[in-house]
C-alpha positions as CSV (number, residue, x, y, z in Angstrom):
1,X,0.0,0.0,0.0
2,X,3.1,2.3,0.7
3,X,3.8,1.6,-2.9
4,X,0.4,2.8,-4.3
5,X,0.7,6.1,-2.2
6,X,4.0,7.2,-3.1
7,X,3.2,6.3,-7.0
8,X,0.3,8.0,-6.7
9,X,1.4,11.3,-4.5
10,X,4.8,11.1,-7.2
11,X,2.2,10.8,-9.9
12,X,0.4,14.3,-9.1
13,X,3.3,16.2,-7.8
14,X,1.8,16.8,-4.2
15,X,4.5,17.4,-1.6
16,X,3.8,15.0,1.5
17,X,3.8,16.7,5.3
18,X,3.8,14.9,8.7
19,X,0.5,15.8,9.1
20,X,-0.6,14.7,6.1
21,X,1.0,11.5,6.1
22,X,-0.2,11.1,9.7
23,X,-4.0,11.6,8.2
24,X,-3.3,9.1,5.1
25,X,-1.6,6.7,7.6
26,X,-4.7,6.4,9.6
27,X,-7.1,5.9,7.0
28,X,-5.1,2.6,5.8
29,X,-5.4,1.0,9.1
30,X,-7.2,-1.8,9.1
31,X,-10.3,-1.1,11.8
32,X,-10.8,-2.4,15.3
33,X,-14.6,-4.1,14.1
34,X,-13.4,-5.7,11.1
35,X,-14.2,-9.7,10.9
36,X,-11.4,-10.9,9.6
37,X,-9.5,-9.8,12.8
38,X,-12.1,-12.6,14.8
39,X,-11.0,-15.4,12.6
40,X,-8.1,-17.3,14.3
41,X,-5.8,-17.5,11.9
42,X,-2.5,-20.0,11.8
43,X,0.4,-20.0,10.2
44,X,0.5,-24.5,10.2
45,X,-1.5,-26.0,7.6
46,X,-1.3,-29.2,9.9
47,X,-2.5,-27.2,13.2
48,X,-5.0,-25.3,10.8
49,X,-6.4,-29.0,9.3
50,X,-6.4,-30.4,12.5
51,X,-8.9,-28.0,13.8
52,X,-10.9,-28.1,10.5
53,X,-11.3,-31.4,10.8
54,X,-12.8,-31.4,14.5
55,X,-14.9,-28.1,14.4
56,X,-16.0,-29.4,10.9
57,X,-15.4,-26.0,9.4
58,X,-14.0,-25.6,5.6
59,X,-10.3,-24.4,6.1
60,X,-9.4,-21.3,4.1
61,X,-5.8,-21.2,2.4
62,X,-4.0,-18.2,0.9
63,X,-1.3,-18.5,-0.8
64,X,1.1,-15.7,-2.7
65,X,4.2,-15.1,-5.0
66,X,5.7,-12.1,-4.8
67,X,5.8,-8.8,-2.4
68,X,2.1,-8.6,-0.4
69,X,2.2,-5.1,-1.7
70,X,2.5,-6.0,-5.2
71,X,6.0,-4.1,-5.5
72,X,8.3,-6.5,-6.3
């Protein structure tokens, strides 16, 4: 996401101030209510199967190539 912004603020020639980037920075927080912050995520696909398996829940897998924020 730091990528995007800087492109973007390079892009239209807008000088970036402290206060500014203070503003920006808490707009791309992720929020306190979102969902995805309730889901217990697990960084062991056996761990993560395991408890699949006896909650009889589907388990989610995401998988990636590259930088997360698509600047490689």
């Amino acid at each position: 996401m730091i990528c995007l912004t800087t492109a973007m603020l390079l892009m239209f020639g807008q000088a970036l101030d402290e206060a500014e980037f203070g503003r920006l920075h808490a707009l791309l927080e992720p929020q306190r209510g979102e969902a995805w912050r309730s889901i217990p995520w697990t960084t062991s696909m056996l761990q993560a199967r395991e408890v699949a398996l006896r909650e009889r829940k589907p388990l989610f897998l995401w998988s990636m190539n590259g930088s997360p924020l698509g600047c490689t």
